[in-house]
C-alpha positions, 0 to 999 in steps of 0.5 A: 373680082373685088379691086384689092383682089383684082390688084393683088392679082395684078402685082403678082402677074408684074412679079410673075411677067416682069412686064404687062399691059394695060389691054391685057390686065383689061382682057384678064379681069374684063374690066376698062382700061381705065380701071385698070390705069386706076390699079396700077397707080394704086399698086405703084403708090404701094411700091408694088410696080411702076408705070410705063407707057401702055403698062406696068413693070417690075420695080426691078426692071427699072435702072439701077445704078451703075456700079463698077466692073469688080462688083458687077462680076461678082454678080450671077458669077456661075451664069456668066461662066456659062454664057462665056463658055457658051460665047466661045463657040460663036467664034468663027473657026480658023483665022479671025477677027473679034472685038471685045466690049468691056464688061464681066461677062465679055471679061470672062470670055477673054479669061477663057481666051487666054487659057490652054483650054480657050477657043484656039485650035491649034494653028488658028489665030484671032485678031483681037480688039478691045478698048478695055484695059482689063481684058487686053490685061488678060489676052497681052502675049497668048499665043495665037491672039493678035491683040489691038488696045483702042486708046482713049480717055478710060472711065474707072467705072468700066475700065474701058476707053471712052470718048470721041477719041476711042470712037474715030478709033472704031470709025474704019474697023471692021471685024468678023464678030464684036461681042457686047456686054448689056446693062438691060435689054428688053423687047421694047427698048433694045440693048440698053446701058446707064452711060452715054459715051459708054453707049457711044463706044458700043454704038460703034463696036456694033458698027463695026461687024458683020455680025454682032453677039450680046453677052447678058444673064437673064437679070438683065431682061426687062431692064431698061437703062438710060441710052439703047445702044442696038436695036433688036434688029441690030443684034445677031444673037443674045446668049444668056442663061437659063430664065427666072420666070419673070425673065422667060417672057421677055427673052421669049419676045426677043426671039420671037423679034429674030434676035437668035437665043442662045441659052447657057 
């Protein structure tokens, strides 16, 4: 295959897969692998793609900058609903305990708990903890919900309590399920997100449970920010929706890792 060809078939696999590797595309177009390391700092020269250790990703795979809460939860909105729903039957029936994360998705889940149509039955009651102030907003006063507000210095990007204070706060606390929110996550990196203390609050959340959920629509996957805060063998289970195609690939490797999927 003639090389602008042969990269042209590149890119749209990158496009296609999010994620590829150099002895696959080597495999594919029988070439060496360094040929193929020559394509791929063509194609990232162009914009095409960037290089990674062993391969090539997606420009959107790549960190993006973080943005506040608000704006986050107008993104993919209709999925996040779904995966909130989806969340709740994660739950432990009857009596229980449950840390929240902060997020828009984890957002949504409490906006769930604190209607008539949540995840309560009738003489249960869930003890719920959380270190963000949006979601204890939500839950404050519904009955059946026990709610416990972790104190610390609260970052306005996430509204949500960080910080050495907020993670002593988490040192002893055990719950029957801690519920996360991701930036990214991949099969390489794990569960990922742009800011270390953000990170060090989720580090401890995960700490804390006896099985931990991770709440994430697809245009997560494949996307790798700053700081992992749970390796795949961390994480019970990801509930997400239904995948692009440049997305299933990746979410197929976490399943295949032992993460449980569950698709809204």
């Amino acid at each position: 295959m003639y090389p602008p060809e042969r990269q042209a078939a590149i890119a749209a696999r990158v496009a296609r897969e999010s994620r590829v590797s150099v002895t696959d595309l080597a495999l594919e177009h029988a070439v060496t692998t360094e040929t193929v390391r020559r394509d791929l700092a063509v194609l990232e020269r162009g914009g095409a793609l960037r290089r990674v250790h062993g391969g090539a990703v997606a420009p959107s795979a790549l960190a993006a900058p973080e943005t506040r809460v608000e704006e986050r939860d107008r993104v993919a909105p209709e999925a996040k609903d779904r995966i909130a729903a989806a969340a709740l039957a994660q739950l432990p029936p009857g009596t229980s305990s449950v840390a929240l994360d902060a997020g828009s998705t984890t957002g949504r889940l409490a906006g769930l708990l604190a209607t008539s149509t949540g995840a309560l039955v009738e003489g249960s009651s869930l003890v719920v903890v959380t270190h963000a102030v949006h979601l204890a907003a939500r839950l404050v006063g519904v009955p059946g919900v026990e709610l416990h507000l972790v104190g610390g210095r609260v970052r306005p990007m996430t509204e949500a309590a960080v910080g050495a204070d907020t993670v002593r706060a988490l040192e002893d606390l055990r719950v029957d399920v801690t519920v996360l929110g991701a930036n990214g996550f991949s099969a390489e990196a794990g569960f990922t997100t742009p800011d270390a203390e953000e990170a060090a609050v989720k580090r401890a959340l995960v700490r804390a449970a006896r099985r931990v959920v991770v709440l994430a629509d697809a245009t997560k996957a494949g996307r790798q920010d700053l700081h992992r805060f749970a390796r795949l063998e961390e994480v019970d289970v990801l509930v997400t929706d239904a995948a692009p195609a440049a997305s299933g690939g990746e979410i197929a490797a976490l399943g295949a890792a032992g993460v449980d999927v569950v698709t809204a």
